[in-house]
N, C-alpha and C positions, 0 to 999 in steps of 0.2 A: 526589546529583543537584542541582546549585547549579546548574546554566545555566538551569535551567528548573523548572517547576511541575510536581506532580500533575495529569496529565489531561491534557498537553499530548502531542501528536505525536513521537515521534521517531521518525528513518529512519536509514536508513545503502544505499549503496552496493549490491548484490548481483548482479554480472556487469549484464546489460543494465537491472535494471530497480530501482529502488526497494523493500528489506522497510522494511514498518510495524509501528509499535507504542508502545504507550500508557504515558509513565509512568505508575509509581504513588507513587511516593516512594522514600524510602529505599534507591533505588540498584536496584530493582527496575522490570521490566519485562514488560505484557501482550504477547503478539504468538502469533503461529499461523504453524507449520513443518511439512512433508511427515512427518516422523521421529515427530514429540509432539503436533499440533496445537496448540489455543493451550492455553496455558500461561503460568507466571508464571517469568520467567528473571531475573538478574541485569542489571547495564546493560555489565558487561563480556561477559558469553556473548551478551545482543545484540547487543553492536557488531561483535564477533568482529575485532578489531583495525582496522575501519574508523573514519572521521569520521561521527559522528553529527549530522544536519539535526535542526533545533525546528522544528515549527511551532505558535507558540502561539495557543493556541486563547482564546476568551471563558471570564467563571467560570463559568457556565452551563452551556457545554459539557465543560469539565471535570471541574464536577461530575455531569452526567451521564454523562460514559465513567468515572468514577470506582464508579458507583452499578451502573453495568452488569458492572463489571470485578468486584467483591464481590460479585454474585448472578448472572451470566446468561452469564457469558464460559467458564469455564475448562470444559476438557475434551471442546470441540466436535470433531472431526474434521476434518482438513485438507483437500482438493478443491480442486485451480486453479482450474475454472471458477464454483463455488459458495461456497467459505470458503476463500479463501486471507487473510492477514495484511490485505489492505485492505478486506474483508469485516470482518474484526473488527474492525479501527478504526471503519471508517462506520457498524456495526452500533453502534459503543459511543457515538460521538459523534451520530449524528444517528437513532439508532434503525431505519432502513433498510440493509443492507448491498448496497455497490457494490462493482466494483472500475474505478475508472477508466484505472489501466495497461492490466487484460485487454483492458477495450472498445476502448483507442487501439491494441493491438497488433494484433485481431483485423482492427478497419478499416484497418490500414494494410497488411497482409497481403492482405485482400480488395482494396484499391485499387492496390494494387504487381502483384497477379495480371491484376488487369481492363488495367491500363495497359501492361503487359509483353505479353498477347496482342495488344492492341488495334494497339499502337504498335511492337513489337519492339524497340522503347529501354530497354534498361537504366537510362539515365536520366532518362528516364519515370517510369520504375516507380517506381525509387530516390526520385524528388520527389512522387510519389504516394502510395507509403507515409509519406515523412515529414511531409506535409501532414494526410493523414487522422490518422496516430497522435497527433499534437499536435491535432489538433482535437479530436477524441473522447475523448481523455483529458484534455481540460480545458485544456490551456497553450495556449492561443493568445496 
């Protein structure tokens, strides 16, 4: 793992949405899956033949998903709405687990729902989910 540090973000690709997970060096990888929960994988079985995203983080923060990843991570159980893979990163890097894909999918669902009765346009809805899910998930 030369692109990047211990403790920083990587991602890759997964149908609609972003999996996360935390290097740790040596070509190893934290992350959390429906099958294992989180667990420590290699950096080839996370990428699963996808392009893998960095986002590098501060040392600080590295070294604390670092610190969390050798005592408090491995073996959690998986759950979409409670511990999926961006739970375990936010959990590692800033202590708190979120997952800000769920929240962007959930409101853009709900805003796609409200705007499709309200207005009977498809593309309505269509710009109403895509509005709310980028906002609530943080890309604005």
């Amino acid at each position: 793992m030369t692109r990047y540090l211990p403790g920083d973000i990587v991602s890759r690709r997964k149908g609609f949405v972003m999996h996360r997970g935390i290097a740790l060096g040596d070509g190893r990888v934290l992350h959390n899956t429906p099958f294992k929960g989180e667990h420590i994988c290699s950096e080839e079985e996370f990428s699963a033949g996808q392009r893998l995203y960095v986002q590098r983080m501060e040392r600080s923060a590295r070294q604390r998903a670092l610190l969390h990843a050798q005592t408090d991570s491995i073996g959690r159980p998986y759950h979409l709405l409670a511990n999926n893979c961006e739970h375990t990163v936010t959990r590692a890097i800033a202590g708190e687990a979120e997952s800000p894909q769920l929240r962007g999918w959930v409101a853009g669902l709900v805003a796609g729902a409200a705007l499709l009765a309200l207005t009977r346009s498809p593309t309505a809805a269509a710009a109403g989910f895509a509005a709310a899910r980028s906002w609530m998930s943080g890309n604005r």
